[in-house]
TIKERO-800720 format. One record per residue: residue in one letter; x, y, z of N, C-alpha, C, O, CB in turn. Coordinates in pm, whole numbers, padded with zeros to 5 digits. Glycine has a CB too. Layout:
<sites>
@code->A n_px->X n_py->Y n_pz->Z ca_px->X ca_py->Y ca_pz->Z c_px->X c_py->Y c_pz->Z o_px->X o_py->Y o_pz->Z cb_px->X cb_py->Y cb_pz->Z
...
</sites>
This chain:
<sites>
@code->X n_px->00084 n_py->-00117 n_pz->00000 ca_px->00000 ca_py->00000 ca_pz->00000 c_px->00089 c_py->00124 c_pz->00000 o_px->00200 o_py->00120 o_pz->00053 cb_px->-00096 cb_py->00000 cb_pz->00122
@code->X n_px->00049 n_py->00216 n_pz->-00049 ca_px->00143 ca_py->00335 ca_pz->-00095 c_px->00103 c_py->00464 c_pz->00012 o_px->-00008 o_py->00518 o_pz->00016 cb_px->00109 cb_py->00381 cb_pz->-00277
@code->X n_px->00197 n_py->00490 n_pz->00079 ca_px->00161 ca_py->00648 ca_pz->00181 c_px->00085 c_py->00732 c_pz->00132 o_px->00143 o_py->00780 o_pz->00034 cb_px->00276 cb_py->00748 cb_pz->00213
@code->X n_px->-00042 n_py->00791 n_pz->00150 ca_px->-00078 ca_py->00902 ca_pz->00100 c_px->00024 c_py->01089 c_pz->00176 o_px->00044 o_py->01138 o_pz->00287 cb_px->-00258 cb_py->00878 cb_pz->00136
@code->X n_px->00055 n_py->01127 n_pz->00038 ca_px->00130 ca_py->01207 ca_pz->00076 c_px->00059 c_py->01362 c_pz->00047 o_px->00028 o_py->01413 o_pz->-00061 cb_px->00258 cb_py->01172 cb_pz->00012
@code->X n_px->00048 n_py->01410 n_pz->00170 ca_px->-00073 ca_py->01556 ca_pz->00131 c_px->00037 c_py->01653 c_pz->-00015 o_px->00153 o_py->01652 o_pz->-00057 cb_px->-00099 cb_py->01714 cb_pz->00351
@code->X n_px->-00079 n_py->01717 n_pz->-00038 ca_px->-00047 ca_py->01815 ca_pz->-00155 c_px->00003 c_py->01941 c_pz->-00117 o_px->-00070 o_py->02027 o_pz->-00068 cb_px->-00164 cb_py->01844 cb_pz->-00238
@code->X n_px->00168 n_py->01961 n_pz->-00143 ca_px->00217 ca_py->02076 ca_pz->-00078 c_px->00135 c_py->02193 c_pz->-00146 o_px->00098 o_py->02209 o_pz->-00262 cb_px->00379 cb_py->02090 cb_pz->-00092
@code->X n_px->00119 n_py->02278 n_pz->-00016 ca_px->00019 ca_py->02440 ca_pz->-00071 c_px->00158 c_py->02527 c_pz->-00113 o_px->00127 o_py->02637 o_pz->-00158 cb_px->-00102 cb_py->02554 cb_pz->00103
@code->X n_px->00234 n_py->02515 n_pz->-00112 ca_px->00385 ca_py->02630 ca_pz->-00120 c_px->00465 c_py->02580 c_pz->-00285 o_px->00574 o_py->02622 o_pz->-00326 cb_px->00540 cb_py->02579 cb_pz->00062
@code->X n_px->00396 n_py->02507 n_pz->-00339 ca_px->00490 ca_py->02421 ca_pz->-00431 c_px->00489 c_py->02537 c_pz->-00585 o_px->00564 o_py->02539 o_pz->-00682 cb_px->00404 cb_py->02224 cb_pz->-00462
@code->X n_px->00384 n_py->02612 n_pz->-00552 ca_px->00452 ca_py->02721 ca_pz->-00681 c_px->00510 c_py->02819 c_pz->-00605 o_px->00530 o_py->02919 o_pz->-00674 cb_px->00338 cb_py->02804 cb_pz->-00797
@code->X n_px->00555 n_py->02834 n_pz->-00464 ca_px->00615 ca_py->02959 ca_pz->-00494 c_px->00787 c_py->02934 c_pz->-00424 o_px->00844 o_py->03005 o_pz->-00342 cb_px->00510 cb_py->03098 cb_pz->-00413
@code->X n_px->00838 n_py->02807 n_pz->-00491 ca_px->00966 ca_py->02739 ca_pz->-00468 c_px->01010 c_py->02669 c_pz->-00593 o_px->00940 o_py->02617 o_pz->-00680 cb_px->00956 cb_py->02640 cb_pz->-00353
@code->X n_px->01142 n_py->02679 n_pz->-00582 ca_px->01222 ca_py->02623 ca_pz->-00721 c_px->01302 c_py->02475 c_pz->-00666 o_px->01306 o_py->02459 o_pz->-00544 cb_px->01361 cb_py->02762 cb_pz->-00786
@code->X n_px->01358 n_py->02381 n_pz->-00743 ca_px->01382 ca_py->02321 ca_pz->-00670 c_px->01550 c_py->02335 c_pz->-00662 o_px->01598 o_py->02418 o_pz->-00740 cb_px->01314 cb_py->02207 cb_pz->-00693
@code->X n_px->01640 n_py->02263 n_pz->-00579 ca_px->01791 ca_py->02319 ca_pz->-00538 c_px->01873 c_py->02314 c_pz->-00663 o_px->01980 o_py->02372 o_pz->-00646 cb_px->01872 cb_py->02225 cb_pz->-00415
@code->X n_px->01858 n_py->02260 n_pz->-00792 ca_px->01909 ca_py->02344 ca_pz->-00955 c_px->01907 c_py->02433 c_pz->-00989 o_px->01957 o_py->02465 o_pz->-01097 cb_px->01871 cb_py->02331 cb_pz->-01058
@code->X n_px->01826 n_py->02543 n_pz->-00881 ca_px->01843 ca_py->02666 ca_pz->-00963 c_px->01979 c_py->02720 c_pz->-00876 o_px->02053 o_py->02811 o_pz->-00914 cb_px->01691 cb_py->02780 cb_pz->-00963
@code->X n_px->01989 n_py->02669 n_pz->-00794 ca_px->02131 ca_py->02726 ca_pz->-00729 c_px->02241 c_py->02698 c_pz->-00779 o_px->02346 o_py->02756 o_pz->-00752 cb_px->02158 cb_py->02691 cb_pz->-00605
@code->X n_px->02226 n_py->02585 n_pz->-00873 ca_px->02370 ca_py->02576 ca_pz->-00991 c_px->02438 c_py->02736 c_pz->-01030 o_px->02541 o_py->02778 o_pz->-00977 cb_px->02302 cb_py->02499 cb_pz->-01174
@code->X n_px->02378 n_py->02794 n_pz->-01108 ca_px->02406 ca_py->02920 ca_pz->-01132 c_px->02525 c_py->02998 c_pz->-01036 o_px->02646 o_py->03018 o_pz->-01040 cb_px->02275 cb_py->02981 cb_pz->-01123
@code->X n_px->02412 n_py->03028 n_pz->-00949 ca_px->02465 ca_py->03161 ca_pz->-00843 c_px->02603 c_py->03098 c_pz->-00767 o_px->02711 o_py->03156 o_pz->-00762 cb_px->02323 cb_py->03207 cb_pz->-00697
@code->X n_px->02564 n_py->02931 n_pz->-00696 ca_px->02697 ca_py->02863 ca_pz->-00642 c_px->02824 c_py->02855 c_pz->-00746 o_px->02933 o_py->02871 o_pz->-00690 cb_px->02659 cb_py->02708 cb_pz->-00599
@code->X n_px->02829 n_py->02833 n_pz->-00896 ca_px->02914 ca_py->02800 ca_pz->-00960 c_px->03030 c_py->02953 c_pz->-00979 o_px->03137 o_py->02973 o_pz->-01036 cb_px->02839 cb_py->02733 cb_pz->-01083
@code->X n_px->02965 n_py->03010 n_pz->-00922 ca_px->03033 ca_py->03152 ca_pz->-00899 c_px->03187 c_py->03153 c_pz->-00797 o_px->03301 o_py->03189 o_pz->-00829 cb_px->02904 cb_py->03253 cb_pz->-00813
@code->X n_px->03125 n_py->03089 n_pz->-00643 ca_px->03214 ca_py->03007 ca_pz->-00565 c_px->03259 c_py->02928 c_pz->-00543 o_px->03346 o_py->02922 o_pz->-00457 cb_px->03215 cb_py->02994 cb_pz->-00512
@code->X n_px->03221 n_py->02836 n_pz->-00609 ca_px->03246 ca_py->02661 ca_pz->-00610 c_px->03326 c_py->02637 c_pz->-00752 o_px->03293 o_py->02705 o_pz->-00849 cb_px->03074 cb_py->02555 cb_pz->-00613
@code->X n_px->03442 n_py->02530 n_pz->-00763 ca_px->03457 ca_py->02471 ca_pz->-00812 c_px->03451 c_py->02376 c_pz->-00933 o_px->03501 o_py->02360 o_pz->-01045 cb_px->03453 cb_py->02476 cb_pz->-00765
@code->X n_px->03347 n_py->02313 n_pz->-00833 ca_px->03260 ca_py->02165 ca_pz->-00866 c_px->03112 c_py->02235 c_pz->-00860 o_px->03079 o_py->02353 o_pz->-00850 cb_px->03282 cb_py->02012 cb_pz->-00726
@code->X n_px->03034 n_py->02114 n_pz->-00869 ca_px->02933 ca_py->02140 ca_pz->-00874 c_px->02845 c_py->02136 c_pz->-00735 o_px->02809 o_py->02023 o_pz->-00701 cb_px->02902 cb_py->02073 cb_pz->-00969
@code->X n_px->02815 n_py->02221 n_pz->-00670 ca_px->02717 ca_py->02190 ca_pz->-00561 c_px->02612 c_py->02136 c_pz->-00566 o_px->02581 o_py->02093 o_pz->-00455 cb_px->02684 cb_py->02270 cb_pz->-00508
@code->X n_px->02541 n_py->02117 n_pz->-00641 ca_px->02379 ca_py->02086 ca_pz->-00628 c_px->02414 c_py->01898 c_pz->-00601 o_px->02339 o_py->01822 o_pz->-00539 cb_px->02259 cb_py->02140 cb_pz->-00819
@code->X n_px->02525 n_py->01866 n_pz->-00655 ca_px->02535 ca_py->01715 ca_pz->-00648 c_px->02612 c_py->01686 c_pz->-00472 o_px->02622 o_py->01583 o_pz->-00405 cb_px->02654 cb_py->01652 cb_pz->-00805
@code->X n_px->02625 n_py->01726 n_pz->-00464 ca_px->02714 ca_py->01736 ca_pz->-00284 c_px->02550 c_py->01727 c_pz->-00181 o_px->02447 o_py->01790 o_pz->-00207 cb_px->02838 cb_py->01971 cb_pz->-00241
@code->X n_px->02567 n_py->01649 n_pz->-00088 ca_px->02500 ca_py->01587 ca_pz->-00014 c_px->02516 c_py->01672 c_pz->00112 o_px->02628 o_py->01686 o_pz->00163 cb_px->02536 cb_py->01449 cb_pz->-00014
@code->X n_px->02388 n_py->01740 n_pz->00172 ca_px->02403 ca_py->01823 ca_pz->00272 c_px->02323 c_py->01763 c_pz->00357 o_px->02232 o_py->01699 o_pz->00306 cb_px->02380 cb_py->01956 cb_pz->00249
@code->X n_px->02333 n_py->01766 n_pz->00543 ca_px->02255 ca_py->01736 ca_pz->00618 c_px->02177 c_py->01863 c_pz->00685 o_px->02210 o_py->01978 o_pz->00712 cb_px->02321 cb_py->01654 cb_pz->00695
@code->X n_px->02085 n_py->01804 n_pz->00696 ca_px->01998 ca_py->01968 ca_pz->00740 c_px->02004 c_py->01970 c_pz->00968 o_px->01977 o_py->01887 o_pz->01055 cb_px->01729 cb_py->01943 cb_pz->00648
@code->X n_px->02065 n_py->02141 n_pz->00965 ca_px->02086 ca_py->02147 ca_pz->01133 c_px->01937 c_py->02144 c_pz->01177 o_px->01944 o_py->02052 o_pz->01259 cb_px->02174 cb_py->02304 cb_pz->01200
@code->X n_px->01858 n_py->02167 n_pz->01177 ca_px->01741 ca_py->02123 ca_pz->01224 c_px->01661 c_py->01989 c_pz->01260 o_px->01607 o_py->01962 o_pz->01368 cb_px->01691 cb_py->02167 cb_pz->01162
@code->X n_px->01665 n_py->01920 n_pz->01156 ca_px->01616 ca_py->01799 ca_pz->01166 c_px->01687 c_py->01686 c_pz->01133 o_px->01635 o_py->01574 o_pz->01143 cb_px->01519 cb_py->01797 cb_pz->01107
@code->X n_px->01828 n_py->01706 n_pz->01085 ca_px->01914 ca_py->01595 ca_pz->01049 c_px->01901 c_py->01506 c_pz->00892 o_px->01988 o_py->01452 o_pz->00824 cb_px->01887 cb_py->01498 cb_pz->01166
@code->X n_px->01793 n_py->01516 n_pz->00878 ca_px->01747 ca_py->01477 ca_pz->00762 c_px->01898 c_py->01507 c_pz->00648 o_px->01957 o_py->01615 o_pz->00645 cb_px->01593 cb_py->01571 cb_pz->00732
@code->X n_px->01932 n_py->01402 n_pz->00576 ca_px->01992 ca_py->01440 ca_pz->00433 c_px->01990 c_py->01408 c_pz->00276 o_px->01954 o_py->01292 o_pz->00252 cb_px->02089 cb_py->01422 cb_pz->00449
@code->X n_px->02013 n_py->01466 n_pz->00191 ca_px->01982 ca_py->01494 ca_pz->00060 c_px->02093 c_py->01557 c_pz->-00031 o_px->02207 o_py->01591 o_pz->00000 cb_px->01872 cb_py->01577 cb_pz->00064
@code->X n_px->02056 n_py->01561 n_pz->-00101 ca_px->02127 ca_py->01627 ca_pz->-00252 c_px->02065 c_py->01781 c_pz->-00190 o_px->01984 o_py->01812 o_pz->-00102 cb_px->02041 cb_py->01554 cb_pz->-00458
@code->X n_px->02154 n_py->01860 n_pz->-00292 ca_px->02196 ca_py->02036 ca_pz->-00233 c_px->02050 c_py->02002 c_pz->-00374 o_px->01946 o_py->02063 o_pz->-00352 cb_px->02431 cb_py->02170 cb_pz->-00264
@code->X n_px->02052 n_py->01942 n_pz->-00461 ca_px->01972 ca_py->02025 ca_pz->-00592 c_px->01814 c_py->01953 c_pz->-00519 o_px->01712 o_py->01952 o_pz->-00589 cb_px->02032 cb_py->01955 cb_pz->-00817
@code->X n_px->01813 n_py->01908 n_pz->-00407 ca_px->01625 ca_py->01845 ca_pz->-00402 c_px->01594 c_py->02008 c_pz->-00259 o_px->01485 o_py->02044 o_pz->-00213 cb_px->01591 cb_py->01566 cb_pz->-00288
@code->X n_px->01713 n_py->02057 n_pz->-00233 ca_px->01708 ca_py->02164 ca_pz->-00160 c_px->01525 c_py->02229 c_pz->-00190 o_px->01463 o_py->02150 o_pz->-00261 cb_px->01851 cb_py->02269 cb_pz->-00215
@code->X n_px->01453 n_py->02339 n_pz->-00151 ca_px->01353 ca_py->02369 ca_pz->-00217 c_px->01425 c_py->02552 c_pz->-00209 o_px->01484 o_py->02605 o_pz->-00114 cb_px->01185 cb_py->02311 cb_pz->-00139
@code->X n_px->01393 n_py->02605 n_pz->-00336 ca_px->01464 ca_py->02732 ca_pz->-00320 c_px->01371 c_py->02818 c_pz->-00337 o_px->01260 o_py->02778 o_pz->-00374 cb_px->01575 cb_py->02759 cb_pz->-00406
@code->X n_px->01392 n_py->02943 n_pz->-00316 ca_px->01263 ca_py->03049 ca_pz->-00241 c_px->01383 c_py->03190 c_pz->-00347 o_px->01500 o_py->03223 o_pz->-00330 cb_px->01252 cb_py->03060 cb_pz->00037
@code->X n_px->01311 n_py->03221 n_pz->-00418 ca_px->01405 ca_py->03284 ca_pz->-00481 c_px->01351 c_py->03457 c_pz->-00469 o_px->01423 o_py->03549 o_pz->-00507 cb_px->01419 cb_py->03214 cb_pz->-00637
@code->X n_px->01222 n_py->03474 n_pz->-00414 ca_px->01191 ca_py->03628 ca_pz->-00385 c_px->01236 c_py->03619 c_pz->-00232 o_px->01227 o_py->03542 o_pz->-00136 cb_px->01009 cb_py->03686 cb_pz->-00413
@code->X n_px->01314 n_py->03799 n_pz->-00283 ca_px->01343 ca_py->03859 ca_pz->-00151 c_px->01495 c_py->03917 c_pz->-00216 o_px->01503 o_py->03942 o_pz->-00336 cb_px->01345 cb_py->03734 cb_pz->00001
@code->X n_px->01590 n_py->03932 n_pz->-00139 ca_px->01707 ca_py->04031 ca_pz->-00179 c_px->01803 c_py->03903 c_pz->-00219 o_px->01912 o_py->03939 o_pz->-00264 cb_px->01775 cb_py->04151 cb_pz->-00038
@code->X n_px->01786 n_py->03785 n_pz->-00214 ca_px->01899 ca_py->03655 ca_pz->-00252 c_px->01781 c_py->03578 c_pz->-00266 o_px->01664 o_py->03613 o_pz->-00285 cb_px->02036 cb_py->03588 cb_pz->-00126
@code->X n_px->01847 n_py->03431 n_pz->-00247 ca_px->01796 ca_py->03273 ca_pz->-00276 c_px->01819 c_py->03245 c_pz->-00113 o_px->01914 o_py->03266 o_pz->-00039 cb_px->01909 cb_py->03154 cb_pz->-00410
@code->X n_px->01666 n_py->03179 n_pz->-00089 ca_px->01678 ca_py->03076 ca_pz->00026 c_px->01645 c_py->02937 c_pz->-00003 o_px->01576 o_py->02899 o_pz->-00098 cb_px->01593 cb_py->03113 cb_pz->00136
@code->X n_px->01694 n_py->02873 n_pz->00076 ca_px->01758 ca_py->02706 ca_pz->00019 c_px->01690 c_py->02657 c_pz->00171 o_px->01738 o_py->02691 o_pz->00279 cb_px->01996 cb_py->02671 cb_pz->-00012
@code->X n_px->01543 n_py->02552 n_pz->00150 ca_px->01500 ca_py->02521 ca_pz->00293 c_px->01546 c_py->02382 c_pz->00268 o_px->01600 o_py->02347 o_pz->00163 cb_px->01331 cb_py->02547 cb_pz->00344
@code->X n_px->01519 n_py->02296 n_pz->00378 ca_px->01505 ca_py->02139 ca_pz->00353 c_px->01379 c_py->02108 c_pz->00327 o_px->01285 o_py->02170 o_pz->00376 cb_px->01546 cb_py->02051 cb_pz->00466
@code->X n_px->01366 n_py->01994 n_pz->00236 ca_px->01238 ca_py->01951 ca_pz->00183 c_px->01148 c_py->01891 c_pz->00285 o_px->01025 o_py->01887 o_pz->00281 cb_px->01257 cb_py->01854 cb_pz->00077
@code->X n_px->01253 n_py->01831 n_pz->00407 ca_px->01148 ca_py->01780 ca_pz->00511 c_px->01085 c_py->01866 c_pz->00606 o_px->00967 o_py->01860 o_pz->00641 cb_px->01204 cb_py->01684 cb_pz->00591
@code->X n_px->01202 n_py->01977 n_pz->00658 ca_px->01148 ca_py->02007 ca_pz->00770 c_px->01116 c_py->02182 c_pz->00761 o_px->01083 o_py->02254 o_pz->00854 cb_px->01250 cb_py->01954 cb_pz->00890
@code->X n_px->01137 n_py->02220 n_pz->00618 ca_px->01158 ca_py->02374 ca_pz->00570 c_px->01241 c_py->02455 c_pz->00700 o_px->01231 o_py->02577 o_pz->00711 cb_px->00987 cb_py->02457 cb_pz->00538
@code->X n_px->01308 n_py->02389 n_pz->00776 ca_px->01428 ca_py->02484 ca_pz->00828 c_px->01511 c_py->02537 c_pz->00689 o_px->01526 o_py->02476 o_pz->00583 cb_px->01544 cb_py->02387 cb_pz->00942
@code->X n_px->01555 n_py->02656 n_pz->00723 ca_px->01656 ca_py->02724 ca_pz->00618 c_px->01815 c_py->02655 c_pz->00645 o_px->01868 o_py->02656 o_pz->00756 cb_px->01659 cb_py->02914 cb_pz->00647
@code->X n_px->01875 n_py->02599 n_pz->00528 ca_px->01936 ca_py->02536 ca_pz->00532 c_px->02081 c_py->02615 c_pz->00456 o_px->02196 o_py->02617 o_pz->00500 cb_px->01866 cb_py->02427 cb_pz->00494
@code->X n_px->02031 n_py->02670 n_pz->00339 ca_px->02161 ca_py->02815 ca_pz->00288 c_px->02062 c_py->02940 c_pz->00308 o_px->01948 o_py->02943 o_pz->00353 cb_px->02233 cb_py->02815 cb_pz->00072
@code->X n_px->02132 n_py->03030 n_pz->00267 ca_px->02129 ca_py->03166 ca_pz->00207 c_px->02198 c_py->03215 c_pz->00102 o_px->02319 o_py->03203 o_pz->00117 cb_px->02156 cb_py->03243 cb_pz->00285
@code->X n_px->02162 n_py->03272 n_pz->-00009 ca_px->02263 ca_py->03326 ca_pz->-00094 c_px->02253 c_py->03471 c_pz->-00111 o_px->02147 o_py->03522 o_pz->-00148 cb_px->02259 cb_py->03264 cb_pz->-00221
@code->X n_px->02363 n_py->03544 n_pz->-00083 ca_px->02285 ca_py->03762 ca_pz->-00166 c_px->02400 c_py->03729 c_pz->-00211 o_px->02490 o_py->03671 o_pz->-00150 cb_px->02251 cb_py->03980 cb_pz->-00057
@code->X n_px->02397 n_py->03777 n_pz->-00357 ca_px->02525 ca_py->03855 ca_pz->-00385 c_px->02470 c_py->03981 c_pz->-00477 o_px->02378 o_py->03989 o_pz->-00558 cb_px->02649 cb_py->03754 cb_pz->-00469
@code->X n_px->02597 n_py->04101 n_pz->-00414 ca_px->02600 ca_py->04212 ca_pz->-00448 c_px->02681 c_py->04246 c_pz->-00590 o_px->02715 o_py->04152 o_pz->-00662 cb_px->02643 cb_py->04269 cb_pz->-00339
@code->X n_px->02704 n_py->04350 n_pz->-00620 ca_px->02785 ca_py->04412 ca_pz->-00747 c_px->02894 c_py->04328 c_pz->-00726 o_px->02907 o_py->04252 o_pz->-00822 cb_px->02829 cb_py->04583 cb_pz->-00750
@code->X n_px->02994 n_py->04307 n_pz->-00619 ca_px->03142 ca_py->04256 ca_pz->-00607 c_px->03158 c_py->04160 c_pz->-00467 o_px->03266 o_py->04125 o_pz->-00419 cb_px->03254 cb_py->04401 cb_pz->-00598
@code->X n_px->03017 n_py->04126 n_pz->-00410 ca_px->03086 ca_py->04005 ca_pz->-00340 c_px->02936 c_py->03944 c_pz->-00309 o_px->02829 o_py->04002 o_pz->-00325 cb_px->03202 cb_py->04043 cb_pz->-00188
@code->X n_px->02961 n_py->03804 n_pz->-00258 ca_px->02823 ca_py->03701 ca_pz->-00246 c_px->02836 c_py->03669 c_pz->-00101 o_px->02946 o_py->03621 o_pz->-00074 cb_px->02823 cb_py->03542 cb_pz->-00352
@code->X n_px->02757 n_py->03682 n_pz->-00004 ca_px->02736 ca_py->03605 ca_pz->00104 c_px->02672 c_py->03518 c_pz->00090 o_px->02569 o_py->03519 o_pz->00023 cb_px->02699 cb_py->03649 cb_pz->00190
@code->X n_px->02729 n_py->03397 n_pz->00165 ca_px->02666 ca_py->03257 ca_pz->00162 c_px->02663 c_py->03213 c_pz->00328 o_px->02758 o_py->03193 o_pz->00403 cb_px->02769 cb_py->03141 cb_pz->00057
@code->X n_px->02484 n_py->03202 n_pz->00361 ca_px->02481 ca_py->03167 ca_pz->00530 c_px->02495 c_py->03045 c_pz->00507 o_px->02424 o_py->03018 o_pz->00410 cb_px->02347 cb_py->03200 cb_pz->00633
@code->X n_px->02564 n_py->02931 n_pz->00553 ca_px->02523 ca_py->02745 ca_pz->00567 c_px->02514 c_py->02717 c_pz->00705 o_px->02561 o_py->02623 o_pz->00769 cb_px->02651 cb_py->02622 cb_pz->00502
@code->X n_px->02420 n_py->02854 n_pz->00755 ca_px->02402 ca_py->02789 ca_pz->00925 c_px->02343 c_py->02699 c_pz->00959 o_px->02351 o_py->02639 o_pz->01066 cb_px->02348 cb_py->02855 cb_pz->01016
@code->X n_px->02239 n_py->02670 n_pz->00820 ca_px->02124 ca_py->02540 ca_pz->00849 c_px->02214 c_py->02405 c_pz->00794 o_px->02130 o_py->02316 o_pz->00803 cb_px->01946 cb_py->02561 cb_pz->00736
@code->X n_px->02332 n_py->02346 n_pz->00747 ca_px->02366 ca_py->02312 ca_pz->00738 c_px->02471 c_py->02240 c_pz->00851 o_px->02571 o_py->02299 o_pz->00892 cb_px->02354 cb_py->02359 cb_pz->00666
@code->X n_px->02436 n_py->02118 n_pz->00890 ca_px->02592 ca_py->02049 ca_pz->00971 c_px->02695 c_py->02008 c_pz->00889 o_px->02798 o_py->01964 o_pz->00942 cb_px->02572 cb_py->01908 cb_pz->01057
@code->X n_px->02686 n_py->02014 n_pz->00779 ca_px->02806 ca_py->01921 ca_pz->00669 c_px->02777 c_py->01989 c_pz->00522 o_px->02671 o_py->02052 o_pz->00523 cb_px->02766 cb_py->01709 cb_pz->00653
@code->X n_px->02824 n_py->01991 n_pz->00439 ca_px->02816 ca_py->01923 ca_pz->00292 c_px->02941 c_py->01833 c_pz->00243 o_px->03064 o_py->01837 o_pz->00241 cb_px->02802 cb_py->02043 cb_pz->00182
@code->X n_px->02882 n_py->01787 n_pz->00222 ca_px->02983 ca_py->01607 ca_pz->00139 c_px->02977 c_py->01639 c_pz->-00038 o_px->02890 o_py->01607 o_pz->-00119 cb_px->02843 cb_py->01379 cb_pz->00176
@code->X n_px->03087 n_py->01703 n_pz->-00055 ca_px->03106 ca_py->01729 ca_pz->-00235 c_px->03194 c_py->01626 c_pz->-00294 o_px->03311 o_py->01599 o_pz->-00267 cb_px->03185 cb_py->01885 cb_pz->-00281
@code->X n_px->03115 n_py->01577 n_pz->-00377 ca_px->03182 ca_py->01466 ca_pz->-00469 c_px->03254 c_py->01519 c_pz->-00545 o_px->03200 o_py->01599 o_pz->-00622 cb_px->03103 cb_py->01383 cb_pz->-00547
@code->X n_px->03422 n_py->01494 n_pz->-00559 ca_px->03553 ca_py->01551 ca_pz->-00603 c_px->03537 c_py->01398 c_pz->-00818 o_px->03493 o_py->01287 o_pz->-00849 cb_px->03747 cb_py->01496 cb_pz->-00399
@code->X n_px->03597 n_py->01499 n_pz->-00873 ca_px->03586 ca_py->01430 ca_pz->-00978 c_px->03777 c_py->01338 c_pz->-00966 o_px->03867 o_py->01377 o_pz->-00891 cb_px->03537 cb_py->01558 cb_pz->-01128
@code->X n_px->03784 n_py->01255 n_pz->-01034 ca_px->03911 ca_py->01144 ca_pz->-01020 c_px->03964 c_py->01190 c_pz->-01063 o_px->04079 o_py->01151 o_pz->-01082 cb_px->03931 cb_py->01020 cb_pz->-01057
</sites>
C-alpha cells in the first residue's frame, strides 16, 4: 500500500535546489547541487539540488524539503556574495578522479 502524501500548498512559490547551480558556480569549483548536505534542524539528508529554493526577496533561500528549516542563504552584491550554511551540519562534495 502506498503512503498518501498531502499536496504541498507552497509548491509554486519554490524552485527546486538546480536553480542554485548558477549563483553557487560563482564560488564553487565543482558542482554543488550534487554534494550531499545534512539539514541542522532535523538531520534529515539529501542532494543540495532536491534543496527547495525560495528565490523572492534580496537573494535565494535554500530550505530542507522535510522540515523547511533554512538550510543556505545566498545575496550577492555588485562585487561580493554572502553565503549563510548555518542550516547546514556538513556538505559532502563529490571531487571528480
Amino acid at each position: 500500500m502506498d503512503a498518501i502524501v498531502p499536496a504541498d500548498p507552497y509548491a509554486d512559490s519554490y524552485l527546486d535546489g538546480n536553480a542554485l547551480a548558477g549563483p553557487l558556480s560563482e564560488l564553487f569549483a565543482v558542482d554543488v547541487t550534487a554534494a550531499v548536505s545534512r539539514c541542522a534542524h532535523c538531520g534529515s539528508t539529501g542532494p543540495v539540488a532536491l534543496l527547495r529554493v525560495y528565490p523572492r526577496g534580496p537573494g535565494l533561500t535554500a530550505r530542507c524539503p522535510d522540515c523547511s528549516g533554512v538550510v543556505l542563504r545566498l545575496v550577492r552584491g555588485p562585487d561580493t556574495a554572502w553565503l549563510d550554511m548555518r542550516g547546514a551540519v556538513r556538505l559532502a562534495v563529490p571531487l571528480a578522479d
